[in-house]
Biopython code that builds the backbone (N, CA, C, O; Angstrom):
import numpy as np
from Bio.PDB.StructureBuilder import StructureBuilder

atoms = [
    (1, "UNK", "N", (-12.653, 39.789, -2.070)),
    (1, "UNK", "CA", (-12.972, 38.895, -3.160)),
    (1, "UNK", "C", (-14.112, 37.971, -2.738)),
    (1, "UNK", "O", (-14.261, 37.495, -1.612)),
    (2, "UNK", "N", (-14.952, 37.772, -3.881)),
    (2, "UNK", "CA", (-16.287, 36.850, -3.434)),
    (2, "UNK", "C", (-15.928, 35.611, -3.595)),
    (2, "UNK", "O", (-14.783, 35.260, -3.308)),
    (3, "UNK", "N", (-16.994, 34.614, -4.158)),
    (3, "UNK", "CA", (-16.432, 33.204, -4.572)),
    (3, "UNK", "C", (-17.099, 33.233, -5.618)),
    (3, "UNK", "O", (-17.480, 32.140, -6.036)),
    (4, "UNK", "N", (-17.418, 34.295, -6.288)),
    (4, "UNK", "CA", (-17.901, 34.675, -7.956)),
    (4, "UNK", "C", (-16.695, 34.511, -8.467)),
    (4, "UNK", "O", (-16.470, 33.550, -9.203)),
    (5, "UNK", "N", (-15.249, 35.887, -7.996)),
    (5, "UNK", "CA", (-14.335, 36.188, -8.539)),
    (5, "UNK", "C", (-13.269, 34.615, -8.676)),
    (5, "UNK", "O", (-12.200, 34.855, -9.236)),
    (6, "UNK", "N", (-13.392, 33.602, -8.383)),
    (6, "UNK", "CA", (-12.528, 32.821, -8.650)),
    (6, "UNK", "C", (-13.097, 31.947, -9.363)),
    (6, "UNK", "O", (-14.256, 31.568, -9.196)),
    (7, "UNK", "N", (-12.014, 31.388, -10.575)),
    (7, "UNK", "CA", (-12.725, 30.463, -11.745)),
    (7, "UNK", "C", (-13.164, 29.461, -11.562)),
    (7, "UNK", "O", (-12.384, 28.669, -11.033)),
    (8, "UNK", "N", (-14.522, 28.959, -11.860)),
    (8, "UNK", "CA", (-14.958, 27.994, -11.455)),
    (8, "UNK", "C", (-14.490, 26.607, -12.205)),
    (8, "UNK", "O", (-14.726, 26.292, -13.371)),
    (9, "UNK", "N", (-13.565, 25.668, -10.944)),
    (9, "UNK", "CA", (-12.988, 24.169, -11.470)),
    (9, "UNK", "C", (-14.178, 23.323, -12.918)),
    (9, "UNK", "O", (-15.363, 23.634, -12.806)),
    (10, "UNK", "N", (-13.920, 22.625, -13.791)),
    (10, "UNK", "CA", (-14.831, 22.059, -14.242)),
    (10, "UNK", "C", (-14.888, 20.486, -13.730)),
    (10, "UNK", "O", (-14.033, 19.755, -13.229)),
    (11, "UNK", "N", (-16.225, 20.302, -14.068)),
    (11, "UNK", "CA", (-16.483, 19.119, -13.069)),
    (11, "UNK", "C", (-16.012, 18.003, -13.988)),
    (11, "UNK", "O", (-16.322, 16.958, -13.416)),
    (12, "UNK", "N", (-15.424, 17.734, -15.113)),
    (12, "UNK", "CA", (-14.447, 16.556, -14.866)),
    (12, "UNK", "C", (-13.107, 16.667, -14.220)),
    (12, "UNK", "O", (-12.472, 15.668, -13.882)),
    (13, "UNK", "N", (-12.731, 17.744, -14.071)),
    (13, "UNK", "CA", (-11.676, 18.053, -13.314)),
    (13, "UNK", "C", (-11.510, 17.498, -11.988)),
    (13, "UNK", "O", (-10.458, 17.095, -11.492)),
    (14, "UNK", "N", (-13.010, 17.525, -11.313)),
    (14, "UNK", "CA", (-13.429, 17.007, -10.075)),
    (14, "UNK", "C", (-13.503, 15.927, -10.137)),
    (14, "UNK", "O", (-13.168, 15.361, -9.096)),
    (15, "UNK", "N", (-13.867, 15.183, -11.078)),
    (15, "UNK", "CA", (-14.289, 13.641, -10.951)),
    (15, "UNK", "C", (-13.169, 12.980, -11.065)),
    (15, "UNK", "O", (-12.943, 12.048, -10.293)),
    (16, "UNK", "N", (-12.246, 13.347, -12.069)),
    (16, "UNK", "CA", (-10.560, 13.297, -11.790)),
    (16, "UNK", "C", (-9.766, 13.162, -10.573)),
    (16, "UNK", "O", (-8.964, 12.270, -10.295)),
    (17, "UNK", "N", (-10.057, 14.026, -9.995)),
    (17, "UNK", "CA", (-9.280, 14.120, -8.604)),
    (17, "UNK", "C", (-10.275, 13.372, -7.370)),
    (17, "UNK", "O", (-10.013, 13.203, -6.179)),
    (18, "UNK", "N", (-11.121, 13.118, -7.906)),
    (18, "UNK", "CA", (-12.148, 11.850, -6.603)),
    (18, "UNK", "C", (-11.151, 10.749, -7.119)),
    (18, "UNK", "O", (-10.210, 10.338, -6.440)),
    (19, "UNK", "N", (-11.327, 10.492, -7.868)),
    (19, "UNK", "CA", (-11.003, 9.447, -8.297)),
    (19, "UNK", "C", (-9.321, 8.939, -7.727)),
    (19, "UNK", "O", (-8.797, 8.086, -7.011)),
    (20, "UNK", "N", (-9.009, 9.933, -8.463)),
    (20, "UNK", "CA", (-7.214, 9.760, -7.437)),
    (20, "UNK", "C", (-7.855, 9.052, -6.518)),
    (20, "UNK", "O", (-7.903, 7.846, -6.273)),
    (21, "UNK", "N", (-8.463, 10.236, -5.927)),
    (21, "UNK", "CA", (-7.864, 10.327, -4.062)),
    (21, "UNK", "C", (-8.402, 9.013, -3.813)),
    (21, "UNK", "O", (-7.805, 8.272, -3.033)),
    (22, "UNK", "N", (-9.775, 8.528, -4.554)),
    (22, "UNK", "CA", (-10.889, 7.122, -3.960)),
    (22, "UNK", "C", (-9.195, 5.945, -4.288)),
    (22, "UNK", "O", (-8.709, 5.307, -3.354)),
    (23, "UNK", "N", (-8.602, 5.904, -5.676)),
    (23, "UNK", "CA", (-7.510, 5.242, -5.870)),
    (23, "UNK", "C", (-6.642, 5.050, -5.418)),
    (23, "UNK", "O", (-6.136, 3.931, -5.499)),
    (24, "UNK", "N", (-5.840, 6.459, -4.457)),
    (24, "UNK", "CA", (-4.990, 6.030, -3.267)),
    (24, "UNK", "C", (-5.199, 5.793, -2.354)),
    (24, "UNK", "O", (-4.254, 5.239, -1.792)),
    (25, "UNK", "N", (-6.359, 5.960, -1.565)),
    (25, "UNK", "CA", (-7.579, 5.388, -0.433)),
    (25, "UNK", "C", (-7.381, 3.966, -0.524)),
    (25, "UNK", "O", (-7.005, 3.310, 0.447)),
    (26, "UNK", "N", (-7.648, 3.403, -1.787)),
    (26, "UNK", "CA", (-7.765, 1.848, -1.674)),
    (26, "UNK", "C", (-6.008, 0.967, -2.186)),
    (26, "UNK", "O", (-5.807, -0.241, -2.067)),
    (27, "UNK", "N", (-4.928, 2.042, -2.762)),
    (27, "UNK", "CA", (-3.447, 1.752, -2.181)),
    (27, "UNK", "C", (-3.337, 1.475, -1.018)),
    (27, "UNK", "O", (-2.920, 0.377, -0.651)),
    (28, "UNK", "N", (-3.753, 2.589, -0.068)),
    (28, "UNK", "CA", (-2.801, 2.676, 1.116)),
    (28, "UNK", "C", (-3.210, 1.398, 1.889)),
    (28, "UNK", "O", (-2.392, 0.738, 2.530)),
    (29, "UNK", "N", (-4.768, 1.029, 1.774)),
    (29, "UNK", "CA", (-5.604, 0.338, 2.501)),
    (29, "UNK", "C", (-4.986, -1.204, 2.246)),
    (29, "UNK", "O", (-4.698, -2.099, 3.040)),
    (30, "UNK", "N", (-4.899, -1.100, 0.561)),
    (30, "UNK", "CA", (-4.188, -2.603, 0.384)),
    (30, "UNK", "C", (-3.061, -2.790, 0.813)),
    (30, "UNK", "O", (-2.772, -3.833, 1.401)),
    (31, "UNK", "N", (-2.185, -1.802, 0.600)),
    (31, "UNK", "CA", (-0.713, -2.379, 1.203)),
    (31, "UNK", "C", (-0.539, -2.378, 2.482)),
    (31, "UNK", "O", (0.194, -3.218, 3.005)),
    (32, "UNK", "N", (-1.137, -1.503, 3.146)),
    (32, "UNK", "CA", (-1.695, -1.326, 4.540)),
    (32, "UNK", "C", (-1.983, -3.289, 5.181)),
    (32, "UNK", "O", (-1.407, -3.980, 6.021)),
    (33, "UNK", "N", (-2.913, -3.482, 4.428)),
    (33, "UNK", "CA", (-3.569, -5.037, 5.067)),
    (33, "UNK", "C", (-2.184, -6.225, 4.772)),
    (33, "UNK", "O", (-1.853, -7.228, 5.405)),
    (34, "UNK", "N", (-1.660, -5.643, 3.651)),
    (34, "UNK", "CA", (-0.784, -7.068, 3.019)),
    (34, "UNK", "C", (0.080, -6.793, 4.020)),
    (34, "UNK", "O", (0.549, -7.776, 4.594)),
    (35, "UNK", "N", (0.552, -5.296, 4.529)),
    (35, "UNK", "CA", (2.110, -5.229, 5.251)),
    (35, "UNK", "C", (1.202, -6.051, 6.547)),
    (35, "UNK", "O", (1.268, -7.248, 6.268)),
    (36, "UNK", "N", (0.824, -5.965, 7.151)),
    (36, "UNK", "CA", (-0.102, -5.892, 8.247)),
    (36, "UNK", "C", (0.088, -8.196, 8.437)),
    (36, "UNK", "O", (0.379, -8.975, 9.346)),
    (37, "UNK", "N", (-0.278, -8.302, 7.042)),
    (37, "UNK", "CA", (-0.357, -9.697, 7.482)),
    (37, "UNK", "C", (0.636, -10.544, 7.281)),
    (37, "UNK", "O", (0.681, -11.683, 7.746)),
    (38, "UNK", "N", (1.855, -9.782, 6.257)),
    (38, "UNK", "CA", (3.509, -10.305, 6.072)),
    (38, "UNK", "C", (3.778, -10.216, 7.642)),
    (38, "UNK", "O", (4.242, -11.231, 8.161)),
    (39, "UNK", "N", (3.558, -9.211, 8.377)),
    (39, "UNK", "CA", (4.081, -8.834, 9.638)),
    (39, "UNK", "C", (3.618, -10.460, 10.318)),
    (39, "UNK", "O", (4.511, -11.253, 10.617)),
    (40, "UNK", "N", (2.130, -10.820, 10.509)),
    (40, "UNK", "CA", (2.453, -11.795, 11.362)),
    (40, "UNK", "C", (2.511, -13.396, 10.687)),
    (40, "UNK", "O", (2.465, -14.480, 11.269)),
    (41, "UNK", "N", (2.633, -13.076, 9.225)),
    (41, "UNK", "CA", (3.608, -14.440, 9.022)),
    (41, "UNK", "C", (4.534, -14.512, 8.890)),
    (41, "UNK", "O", (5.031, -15.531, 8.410)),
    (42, "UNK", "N", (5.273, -13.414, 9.267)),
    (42, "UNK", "CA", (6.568, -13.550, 9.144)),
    (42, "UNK", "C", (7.276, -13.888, 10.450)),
    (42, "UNK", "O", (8.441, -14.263, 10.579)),
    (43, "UNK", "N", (6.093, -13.628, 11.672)),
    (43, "UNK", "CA", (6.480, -13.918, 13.215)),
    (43, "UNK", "C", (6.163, -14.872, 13.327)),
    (43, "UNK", "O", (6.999, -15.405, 14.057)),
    (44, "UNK", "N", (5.291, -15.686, 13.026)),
    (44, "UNK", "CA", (4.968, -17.288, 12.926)),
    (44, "UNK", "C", (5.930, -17.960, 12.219)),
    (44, "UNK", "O", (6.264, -18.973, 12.834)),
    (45, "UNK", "N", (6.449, -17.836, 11.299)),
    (45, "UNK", "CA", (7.034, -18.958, 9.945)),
    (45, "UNK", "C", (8.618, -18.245, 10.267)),
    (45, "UNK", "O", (9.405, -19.189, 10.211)),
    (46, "UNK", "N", (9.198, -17.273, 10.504)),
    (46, "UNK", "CA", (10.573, -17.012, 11.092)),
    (46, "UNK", "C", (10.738, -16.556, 12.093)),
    (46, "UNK", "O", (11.880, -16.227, 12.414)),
    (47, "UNK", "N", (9.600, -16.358, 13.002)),
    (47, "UNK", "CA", (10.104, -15.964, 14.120)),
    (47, "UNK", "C", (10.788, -14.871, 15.059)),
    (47, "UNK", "O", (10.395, -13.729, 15.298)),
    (48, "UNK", "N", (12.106, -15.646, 15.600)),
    (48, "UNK", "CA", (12.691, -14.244, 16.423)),
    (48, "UNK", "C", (14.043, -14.451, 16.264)),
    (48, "UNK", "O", (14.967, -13.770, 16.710)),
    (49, "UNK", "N", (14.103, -15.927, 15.267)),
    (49, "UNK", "CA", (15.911, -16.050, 15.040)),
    (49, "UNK", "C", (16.328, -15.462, 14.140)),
    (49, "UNK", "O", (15.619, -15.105, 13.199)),
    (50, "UNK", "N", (18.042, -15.147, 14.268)),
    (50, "UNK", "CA", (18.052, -14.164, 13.889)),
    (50, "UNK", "C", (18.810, -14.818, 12.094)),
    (50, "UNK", "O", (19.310, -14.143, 11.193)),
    (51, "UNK", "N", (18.534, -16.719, 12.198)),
    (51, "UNK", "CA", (19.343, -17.293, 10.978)),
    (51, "UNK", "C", (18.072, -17.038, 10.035)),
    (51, "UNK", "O", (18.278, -16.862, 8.834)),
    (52, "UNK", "N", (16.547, -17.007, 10.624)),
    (52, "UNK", "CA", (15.545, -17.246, 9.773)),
    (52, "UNK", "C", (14.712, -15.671, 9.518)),
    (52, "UNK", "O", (13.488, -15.544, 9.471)),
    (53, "UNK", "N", (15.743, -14.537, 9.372)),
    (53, "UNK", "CA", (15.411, -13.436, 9.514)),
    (53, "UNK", "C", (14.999, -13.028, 8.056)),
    (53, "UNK", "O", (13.920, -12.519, 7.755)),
    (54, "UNK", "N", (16.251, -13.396, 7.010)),
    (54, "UNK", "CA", (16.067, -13.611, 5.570)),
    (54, "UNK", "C", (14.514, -14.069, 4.904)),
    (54, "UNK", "O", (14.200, -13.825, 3.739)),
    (55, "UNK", "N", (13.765, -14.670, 5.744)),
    (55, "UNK", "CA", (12.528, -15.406, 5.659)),
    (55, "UNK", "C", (11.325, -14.479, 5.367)),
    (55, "UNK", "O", (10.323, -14.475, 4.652)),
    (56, "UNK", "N", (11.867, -13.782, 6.184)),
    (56, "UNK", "CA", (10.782, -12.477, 6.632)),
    (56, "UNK", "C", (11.092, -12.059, 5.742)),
    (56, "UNK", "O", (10.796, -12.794, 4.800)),
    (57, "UNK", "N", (11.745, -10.899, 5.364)),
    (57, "UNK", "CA", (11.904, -10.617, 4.293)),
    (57, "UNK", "C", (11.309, -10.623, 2.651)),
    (57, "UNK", "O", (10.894, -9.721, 1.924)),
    (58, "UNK", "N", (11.551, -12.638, 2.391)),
    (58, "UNK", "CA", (11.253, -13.062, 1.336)),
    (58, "UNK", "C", (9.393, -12.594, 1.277)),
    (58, "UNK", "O", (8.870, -12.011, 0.327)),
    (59, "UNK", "N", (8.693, -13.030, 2.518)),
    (59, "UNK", "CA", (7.266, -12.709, 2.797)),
    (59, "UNK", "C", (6.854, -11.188, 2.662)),
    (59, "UNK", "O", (5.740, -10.711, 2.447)),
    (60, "UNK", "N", (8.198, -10.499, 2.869)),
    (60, "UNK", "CA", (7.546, -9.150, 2.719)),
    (60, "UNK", "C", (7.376, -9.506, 0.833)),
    (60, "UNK", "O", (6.437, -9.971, 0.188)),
    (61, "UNK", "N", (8.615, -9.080, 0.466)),
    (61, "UNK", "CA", (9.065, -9.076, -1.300)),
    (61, "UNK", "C", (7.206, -9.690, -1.910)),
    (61, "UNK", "O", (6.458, -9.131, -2.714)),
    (62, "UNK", "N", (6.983, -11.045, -1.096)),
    (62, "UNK", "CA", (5.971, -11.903, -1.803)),
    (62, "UNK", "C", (4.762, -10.616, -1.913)),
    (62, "UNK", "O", (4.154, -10.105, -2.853)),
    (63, "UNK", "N", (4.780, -10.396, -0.332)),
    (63, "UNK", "CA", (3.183, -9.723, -0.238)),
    (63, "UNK", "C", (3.580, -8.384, -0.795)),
    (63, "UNK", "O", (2.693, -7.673, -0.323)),
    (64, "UNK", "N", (4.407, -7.541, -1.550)),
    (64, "UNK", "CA", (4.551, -6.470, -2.225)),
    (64, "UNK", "C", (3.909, -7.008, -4.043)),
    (64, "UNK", "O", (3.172, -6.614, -4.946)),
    (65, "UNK", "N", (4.725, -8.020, -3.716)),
    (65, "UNK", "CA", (4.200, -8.415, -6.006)),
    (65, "UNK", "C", (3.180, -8.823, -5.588)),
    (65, "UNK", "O", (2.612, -8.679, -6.670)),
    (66, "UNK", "N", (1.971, -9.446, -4.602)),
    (66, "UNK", "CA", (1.083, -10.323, -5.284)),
    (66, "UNK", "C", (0.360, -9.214, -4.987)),
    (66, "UNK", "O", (-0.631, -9.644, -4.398)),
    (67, "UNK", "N", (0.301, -8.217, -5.047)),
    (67, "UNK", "CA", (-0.582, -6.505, -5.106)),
    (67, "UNK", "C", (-0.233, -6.583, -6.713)),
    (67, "UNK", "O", (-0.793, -5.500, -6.884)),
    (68, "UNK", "N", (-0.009, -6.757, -7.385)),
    (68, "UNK", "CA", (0.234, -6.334, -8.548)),
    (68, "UNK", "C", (-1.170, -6.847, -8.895)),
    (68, "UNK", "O", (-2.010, -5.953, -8.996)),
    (69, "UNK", "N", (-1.639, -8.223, -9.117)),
    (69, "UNK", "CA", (-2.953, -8.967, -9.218)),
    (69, "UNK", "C", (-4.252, -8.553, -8.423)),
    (69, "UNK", "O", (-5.366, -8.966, -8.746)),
    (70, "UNK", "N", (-4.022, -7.700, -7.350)),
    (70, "UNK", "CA", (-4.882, -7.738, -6.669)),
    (70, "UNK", "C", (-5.529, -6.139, -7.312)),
    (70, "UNK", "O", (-6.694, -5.764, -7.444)),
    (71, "UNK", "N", (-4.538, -5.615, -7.545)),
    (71, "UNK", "CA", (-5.382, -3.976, -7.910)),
    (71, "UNK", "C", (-6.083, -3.935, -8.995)),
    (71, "UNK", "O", (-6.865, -2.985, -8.964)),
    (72, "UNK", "N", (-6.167, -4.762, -10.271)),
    (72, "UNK", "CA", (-6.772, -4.634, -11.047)),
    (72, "UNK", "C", (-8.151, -4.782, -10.569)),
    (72, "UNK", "O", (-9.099, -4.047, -10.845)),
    (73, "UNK", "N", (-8.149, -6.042, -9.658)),
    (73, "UNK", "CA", (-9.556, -6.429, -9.407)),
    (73, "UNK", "C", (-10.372, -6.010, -8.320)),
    (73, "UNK", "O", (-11.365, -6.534, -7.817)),
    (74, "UNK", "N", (-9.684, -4.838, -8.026)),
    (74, "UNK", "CA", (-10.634, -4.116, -7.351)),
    (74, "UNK", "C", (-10.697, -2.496, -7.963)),
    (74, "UNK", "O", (-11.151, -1.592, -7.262)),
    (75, "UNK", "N", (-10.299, -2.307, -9.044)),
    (75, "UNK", "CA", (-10.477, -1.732, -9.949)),
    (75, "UNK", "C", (-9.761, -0.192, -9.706)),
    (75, "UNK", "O", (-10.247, 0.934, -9.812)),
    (76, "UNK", "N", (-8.810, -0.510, -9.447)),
    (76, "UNK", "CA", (-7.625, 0.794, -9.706)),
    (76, "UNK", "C", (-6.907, 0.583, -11.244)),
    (76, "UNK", "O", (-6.126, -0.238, -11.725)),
    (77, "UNK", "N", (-7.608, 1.772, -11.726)),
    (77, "UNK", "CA", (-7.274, 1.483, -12.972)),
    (77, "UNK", "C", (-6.153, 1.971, -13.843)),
    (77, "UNK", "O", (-5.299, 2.565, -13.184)),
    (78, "UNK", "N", (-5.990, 1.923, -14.678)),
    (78, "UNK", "CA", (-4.192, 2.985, -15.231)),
    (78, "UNK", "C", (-3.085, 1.936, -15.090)),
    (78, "UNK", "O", (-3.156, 0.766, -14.712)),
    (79, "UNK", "N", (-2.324, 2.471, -15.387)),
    (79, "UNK", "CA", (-0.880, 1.516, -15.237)),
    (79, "UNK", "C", (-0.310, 2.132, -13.516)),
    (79, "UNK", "O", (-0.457, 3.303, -13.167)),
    (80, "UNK", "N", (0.070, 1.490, -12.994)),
    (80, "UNK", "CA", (1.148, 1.487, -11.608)),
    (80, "UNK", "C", (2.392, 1.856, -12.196)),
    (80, "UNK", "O", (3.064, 1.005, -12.778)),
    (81, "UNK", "N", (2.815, 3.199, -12.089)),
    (81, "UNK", "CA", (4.330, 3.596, -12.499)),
    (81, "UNK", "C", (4.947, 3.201, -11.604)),
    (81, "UNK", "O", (4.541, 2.437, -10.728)),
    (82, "UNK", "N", (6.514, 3.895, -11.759)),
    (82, "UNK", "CA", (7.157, 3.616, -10.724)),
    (82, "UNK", "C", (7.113, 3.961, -9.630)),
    (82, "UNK", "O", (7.307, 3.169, -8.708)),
    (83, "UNK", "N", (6.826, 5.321, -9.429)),
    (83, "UNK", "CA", (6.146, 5.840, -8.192)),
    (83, "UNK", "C", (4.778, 5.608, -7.615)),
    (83, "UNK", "O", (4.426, 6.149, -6.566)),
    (84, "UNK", "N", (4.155, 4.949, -8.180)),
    (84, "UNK", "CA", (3.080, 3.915, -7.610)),
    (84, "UNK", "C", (3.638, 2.501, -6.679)),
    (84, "UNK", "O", (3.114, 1.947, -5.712)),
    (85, "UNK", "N", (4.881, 2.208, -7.398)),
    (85, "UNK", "CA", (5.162, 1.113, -7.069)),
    (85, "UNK", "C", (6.231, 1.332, -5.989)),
    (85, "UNK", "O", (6.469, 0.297, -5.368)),
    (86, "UNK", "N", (6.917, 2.373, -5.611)),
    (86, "UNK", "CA", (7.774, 2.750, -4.691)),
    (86, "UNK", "C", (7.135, 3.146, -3.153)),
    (86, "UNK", "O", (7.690, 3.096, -2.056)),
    (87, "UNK", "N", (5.488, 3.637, -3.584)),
    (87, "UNK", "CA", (4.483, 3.751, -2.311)),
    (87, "UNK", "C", (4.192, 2.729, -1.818)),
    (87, "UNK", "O", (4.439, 2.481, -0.638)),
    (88, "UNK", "N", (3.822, 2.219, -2.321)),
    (88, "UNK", "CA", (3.450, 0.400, -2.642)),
    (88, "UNK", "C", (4.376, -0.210, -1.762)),
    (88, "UNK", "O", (4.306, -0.705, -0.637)),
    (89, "UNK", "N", (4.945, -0.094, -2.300)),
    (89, "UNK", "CA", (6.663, -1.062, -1.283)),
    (89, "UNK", "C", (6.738, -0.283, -0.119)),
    (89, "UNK", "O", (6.328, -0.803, 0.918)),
    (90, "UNK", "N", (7.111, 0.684, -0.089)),
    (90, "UNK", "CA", (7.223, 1.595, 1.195)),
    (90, "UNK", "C", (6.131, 1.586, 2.334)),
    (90, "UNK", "O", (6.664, 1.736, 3.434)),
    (91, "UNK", "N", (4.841, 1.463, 2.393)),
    (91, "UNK", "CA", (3.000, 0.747, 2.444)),
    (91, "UNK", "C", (3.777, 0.062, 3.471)),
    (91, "UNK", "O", (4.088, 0.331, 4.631)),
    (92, "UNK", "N", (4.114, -1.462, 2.218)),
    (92, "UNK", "CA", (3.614, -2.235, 2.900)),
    (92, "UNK", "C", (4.698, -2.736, 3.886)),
    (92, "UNK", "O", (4.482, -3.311, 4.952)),
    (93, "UNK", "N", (6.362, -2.300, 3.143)),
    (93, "UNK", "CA", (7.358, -2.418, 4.549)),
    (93, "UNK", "C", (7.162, -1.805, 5.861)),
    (93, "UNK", "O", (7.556, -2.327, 6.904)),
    (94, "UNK", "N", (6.607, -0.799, 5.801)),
    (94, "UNK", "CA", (6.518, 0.052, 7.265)),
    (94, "UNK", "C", (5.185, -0.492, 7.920)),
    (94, "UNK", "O", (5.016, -0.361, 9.132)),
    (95, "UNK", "N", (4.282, -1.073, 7.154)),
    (95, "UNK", "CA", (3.383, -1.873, 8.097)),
    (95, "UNK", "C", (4.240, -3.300, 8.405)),
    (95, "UNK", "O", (4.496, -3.666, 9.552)),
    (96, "UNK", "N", (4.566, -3.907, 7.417)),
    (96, "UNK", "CA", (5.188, -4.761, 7.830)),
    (96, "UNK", "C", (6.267, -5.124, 8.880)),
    (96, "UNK", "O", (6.556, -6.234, 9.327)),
    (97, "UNK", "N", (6.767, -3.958, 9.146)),
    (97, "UNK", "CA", (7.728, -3.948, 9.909)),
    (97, "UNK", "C", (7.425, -3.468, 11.302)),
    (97, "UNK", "O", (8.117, -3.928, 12.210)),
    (98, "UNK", "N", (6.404, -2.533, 11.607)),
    (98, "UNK", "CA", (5.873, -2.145, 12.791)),
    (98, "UNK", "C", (4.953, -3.297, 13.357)),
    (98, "UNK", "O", (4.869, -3.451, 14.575)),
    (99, "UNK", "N", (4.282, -4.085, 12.500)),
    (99, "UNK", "CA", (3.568, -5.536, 13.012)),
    (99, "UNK", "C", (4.408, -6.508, 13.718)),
    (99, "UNK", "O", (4.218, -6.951, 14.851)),
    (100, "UNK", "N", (5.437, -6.805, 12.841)),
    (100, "UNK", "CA", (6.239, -7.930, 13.728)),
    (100, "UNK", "C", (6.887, -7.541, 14.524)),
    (100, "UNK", "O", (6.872, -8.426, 15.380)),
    (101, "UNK", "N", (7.736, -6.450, 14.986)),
    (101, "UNK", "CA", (7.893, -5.638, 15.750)),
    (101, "UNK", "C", (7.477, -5.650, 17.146)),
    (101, "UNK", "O", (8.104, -5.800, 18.194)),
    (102, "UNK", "N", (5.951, -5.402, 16.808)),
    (102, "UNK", "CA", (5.230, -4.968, 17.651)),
    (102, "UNK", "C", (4.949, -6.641, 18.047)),
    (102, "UNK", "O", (4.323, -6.734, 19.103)),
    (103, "UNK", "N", (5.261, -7.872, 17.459)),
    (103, "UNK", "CA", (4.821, -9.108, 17.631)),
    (103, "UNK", "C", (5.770, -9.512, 18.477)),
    (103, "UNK", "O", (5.522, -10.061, 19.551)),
    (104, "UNK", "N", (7.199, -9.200, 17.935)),
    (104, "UNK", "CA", (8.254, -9.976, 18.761)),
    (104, "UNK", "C", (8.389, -9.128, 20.327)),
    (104, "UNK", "O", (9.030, -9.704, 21.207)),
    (105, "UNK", "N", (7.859, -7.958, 20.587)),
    (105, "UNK", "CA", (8.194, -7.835, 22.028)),
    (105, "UNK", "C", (6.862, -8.163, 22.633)),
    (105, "UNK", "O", (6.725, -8.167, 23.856)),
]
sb = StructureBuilder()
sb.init_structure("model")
sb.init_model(0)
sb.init_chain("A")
sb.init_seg("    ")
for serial, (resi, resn, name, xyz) in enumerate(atoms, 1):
    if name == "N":
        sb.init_residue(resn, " ", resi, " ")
    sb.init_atom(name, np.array(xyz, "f"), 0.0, 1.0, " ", f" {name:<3s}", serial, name[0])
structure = sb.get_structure()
């Protein structure tokens, strides 16, 4: 088989799928930075006790919603379903959590 014999994609099809991918590029990147910086305020402002652990936490929850404001304006566009919003959370806990982590030892 050549690369005659297979149907050729149409190019909004392509510009479609840049687009995703440029759109989850700049997800991963945001929740990426927010988990990244819950991580070390959450080692500064609660620490390593284990009464002010709840704290951390609340900082993750914060830096998950205030992404809600931030994606418009960097222009991810569409609505955030739920499975947008389950990556999102998931992002930015596992950065978040490997930062302070990696802070408290």
């Amino acid at each position: 088989m050549t690369k005659a014999d297979f149907p050729k994609i149409p190019d909004k099809i392509k510009e479609e799928r840049e687009k995703e991918r440029i759109e989850g590029i700049k997800k991963t990147a945001v929740s990426g930075i927010f988990g990244i910086f819950a991580g070390i305020i959450s080692f500064y402002l609660a620490g390593e006790g284990q009464v002010r652990a709840g704290f951390g936490l609340t900082i993750l929850l914060f830096a998950i919603l205030i992404q809600k404001y931030i994606y418009p304006s960097i222009n991810v566009t569409g609505e955030l379903k739920a499975n947008d919003w389950l990556y999102i959370g998931f992002m930015t806990l596992s950065f978040w959590f490997v930062s302070w982590t990696i802070m408290l030892n």
